[in-house]
C-alpha positions in Angstrom: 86.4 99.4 86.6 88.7 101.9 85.1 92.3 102.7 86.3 92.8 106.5 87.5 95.7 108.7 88.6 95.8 111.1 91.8 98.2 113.3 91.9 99.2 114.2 96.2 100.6 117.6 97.1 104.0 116.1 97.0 103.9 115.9 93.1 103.7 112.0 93.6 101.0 110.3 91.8 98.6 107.2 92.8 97.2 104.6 90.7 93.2 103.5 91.6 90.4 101.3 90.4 87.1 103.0 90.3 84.0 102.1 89.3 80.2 101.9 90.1 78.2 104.9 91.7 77.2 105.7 95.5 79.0 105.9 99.2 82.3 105.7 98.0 84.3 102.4 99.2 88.0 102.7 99.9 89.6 99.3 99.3 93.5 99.2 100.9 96.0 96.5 100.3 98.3 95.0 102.4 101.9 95.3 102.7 103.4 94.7 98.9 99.8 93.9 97.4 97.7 95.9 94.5 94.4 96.9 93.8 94.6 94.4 90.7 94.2 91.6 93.5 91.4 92.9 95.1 89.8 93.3 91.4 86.9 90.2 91.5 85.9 91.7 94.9 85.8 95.4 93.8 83.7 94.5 90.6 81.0 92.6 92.9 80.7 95.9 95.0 80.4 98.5 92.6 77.0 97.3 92.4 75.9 98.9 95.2 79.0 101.5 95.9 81.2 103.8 94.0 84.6 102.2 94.8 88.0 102.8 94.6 90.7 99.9 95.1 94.3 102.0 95.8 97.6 101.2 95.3 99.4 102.9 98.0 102.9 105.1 97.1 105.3 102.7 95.3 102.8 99.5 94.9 101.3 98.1 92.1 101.0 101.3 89.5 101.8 104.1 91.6 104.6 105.6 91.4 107.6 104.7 93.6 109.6 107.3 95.4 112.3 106.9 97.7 110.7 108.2 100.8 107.5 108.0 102.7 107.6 104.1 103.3 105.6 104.3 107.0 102.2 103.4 107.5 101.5 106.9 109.1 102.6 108.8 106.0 100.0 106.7 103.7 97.8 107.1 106.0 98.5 111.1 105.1 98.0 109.7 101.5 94.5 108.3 101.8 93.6 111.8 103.2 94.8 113.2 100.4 93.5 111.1 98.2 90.1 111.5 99.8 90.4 115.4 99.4 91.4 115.1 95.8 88.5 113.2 95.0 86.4 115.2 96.6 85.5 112.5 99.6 83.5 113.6 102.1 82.5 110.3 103.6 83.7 107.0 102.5 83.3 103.4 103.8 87.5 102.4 104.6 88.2 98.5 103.8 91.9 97.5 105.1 93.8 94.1 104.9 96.9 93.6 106.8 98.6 96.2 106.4 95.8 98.0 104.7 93.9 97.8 108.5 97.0 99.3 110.1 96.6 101.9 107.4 92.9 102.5 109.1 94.3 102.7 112.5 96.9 105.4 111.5 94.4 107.3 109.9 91.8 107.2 112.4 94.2 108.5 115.1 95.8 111.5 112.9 92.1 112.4 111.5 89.5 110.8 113.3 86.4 109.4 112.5 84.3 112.5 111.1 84.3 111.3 107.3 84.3 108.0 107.8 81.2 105.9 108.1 81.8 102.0 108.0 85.0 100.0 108.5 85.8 96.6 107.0 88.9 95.1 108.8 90.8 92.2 107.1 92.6 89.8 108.6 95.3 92.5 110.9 97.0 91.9 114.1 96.5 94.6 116.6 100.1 94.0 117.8 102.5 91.9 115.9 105.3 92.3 117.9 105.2 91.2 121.5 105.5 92.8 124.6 108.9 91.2 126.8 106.7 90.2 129.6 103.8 88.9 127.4 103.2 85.0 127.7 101.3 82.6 124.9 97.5 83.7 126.1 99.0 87.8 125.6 101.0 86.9 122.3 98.0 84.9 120.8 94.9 87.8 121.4 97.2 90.4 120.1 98.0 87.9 117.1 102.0 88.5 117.6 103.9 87.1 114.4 107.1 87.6 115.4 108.8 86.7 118.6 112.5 88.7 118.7 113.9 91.7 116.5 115.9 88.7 114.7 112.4 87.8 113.5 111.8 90.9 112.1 115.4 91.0 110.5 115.3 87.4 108.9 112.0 88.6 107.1 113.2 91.5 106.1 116.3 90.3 104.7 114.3 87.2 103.2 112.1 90.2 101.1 115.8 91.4 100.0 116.6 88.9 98.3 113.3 87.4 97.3 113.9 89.7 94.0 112.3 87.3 91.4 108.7 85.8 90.9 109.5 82.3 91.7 111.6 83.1 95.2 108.7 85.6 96.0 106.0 82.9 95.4 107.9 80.7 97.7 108.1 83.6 100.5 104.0 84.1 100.0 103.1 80.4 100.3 102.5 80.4 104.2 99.9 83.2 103.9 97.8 80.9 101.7 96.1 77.2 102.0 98.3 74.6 101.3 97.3 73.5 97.5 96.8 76.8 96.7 97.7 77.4 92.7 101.0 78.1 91.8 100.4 79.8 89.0 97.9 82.2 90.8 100.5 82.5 93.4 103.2 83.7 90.9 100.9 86.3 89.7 100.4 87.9 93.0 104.4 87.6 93.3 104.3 89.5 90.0 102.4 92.2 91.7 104.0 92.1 94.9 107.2 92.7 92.8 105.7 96.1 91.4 107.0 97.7 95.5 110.8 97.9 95.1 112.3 95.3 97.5 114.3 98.2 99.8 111.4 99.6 100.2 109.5 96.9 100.8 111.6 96.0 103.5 112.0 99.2 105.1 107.7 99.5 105.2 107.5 95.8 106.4 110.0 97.0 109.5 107.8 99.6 109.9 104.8 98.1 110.3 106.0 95.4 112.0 106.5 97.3 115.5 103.2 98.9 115.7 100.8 98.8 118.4 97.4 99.9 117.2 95.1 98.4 120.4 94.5 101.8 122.1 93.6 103.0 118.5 91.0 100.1 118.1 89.9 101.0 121.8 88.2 103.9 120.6 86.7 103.5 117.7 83.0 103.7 117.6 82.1 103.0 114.2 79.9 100.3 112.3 82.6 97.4 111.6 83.3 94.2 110.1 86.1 92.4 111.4 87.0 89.4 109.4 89.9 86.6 110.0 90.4 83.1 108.8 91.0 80.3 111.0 94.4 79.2 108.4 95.3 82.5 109.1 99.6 83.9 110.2 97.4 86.0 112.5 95.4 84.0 115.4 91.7 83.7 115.2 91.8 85.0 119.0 93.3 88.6 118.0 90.1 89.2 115.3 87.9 88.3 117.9 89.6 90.7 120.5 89.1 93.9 117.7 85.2 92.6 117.7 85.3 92.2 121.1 86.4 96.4 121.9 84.6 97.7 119.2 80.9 98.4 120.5 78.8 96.1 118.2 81.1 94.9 115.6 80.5 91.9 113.4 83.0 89.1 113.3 83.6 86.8 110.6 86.5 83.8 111.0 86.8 81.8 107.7 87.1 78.3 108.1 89.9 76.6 106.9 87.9 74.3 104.5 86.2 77.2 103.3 89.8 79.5 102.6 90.0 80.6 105.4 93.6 81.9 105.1 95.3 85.3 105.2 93.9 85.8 101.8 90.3 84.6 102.2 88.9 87.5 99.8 91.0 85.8 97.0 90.7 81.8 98.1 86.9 82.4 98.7 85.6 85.5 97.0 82.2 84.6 96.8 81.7 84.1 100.4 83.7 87.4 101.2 82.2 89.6 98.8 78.5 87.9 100.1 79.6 89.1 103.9 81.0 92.2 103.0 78.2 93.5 101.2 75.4 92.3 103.5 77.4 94.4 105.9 77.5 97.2 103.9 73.5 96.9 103.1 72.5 96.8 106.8 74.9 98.5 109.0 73.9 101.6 110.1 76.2 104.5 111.2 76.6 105.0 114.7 76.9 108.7 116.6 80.8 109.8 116.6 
C-alpha cells in the first residue's frame, strides 16, 4: 500500500493508505487511532478491493487543525474525500468511533453511494438514558454512567501526554497479556491526535445516540464485537438485530476477542471480513 494526500475544500489535507484495485473499501479508525493500525488487515483486502485506510483530520499523518473535532464534521470529511477520489460507491468499514463516523454520514447523506457496511465493535449509545436500568444500559452498550465519567476520561487523555502513560490508559481495550511493546506503538500513534483535541472529539462522541440512525439502514452489513470487549456483546447483537439481514460476528475471548480484535486476531477478522465482502449482495435502497 502506498501513503496518499487529499486535500478537502477547507485547504486541510488527509493522509490515506491505498492499494489493490476494485469496489473501493473505506477503512475508518477509531477515536485517536491510524490507518498504520489497520495496515495487516488492509494488505489482506486489497486482494480483492481497492482500499483506502484514512486517517481522519488531526490523526495519524493528517494534518491537525484546531477545529472540526465532531464526528458529524468527519463525517463531512469522508464525503469529501469520497468526491475527491472520485467515489461513486464504496464499501464503508468503521471501528468505534470509525462506526459512529458511519452513522453520521448515513444520516447527513444517505445510503445512495454506499454499498456494504462493516461495523466494528461501536456502541449505539454510550451514554445512558436517566431512567435506563442494567438490561437498557447493557443493549445499548453504555460505557459511561454520569457526566463525571465522561470528565475523568477526558481529563485522564489530558494528561496521558507520553507513550508509556498512554499505553497504560489503552490497556482495558485489549486482552490482558497483550504485548507491551505492541501496545506502546499504538500509544505512539494514538499520540499523533493532539491531546486537546483528543479530548474535545472523545466528549463529543461520547454523548451520541446513533439507534434511530441504525434503525434505518437497509444495507448489506457485518456487525462484529468481541465478547472481552468495553462495549457489551448484547449492544452488537441489538445493531444485527434492527438491521434487516445483518451478519453478526462476537469474538471469543480466547480467540481476541477484545475491542481490538482486528489487531489481537487478524487472521480470523480479515477471514470474516472478506467472506462478507465476497458474498453479500447489495440490497434495494
Amino acid at each position: 500500500m502506498k501513503r496518499i494526500s487529499i486535500e478537502l475544500d477547507s485547504g486541510i489535507k488527509l493522509s490515506a493508505l491505498e492499494g489493490g484495485s476494485g469496489q473501493p473499501l473505506i477503512m475508518i479508525p477509531g477515536w485517536s487511532q491510524t490507518a498504520a493500525e489497520w495496515q495487516q488487515n488492509a494488505e489482506k483486502f486489497t486482494e480483492h478491493r481497492r482500499v483506502i485506510a484514512l486517517d481522519m483530520r488531526g490523526h495519524g499523518e493528517s494534518d491537525k487543525p484546531k477545529n472540526g473535532y465532531r464526528v458529524y464534521r468527519l463525517a463531512k470529511d469522508l464525503r469529501e474525500v469520497m468526491d475527491k477520489l472520485g467515489i461513486k460507491s464504496a464499501d464503508l468499514m468503521g471501528h468505534s468511533m470509525g462506526c459512529a463516523v458511519i452513522w453520521a454520514y448515513l444520516d447527513l447523506f444517505g445510503s445512495s453511494r454506499v454499498e456494504r457496511l462493516i461495523l466494528v465493535d461501536q456502541a449505539p449509545c454510550m451514554f445512558p438514558h436517566a431512567e435506563w436500568g442494567d438490561e437498557e444500559r447493557s443493549r445499548y452498550g453504555c460505557f459511561y454512567k454520569t457526566a463525571n465519567d465522561v470528565d475523568e476520561f477526558a481529563g485522564n487523555v489530558l494528561a496521558a501526554d507520553d507513550e508509556e502513560s498512554t499505553a497504560e490508559l489503552l490497556t482495558e481495550l485489549f486482552s490482558p497479556g497483550f504485548s507491551i511493546q505492541l501496545l506502546r506503538k499504538i500509544a505512539k500513534e494514538n499520540l499523533k491526535l493532539p491531546r486537546a483535541q483528543a479530548a474535545q472529539l472523545l466528549r463529543d462522541t461520547a454523548f451520541g445516540d446513533w439507534r434511530d440512525v441504525i434503525e434505518r439502514i437497509q444495507l448489506p452489513t457485518l456487525v462484529v464485537g468481541g465478547e472481552n470487549s468495553i462495549f457489551s456483546s448484547a449492544s452488537q447483537k441489538w445493531i444485527a438485530s434492527v438491521i434487516p439481514r445483518a451478519e453478526l460476528e462476537v469474538v471469543p475471548t480466547s480467540e481476541g476477542g477484545s475491542h481490538f480484535m482486528f489487531i489481537e486476531n487478524p487472521s480470523r477478522f480479515n477471514s470474516r471480513v472478506s467472506s462478507f465482502l465476497r458474498s453479500s449482495i447489495a440490497q434495494p435502497k
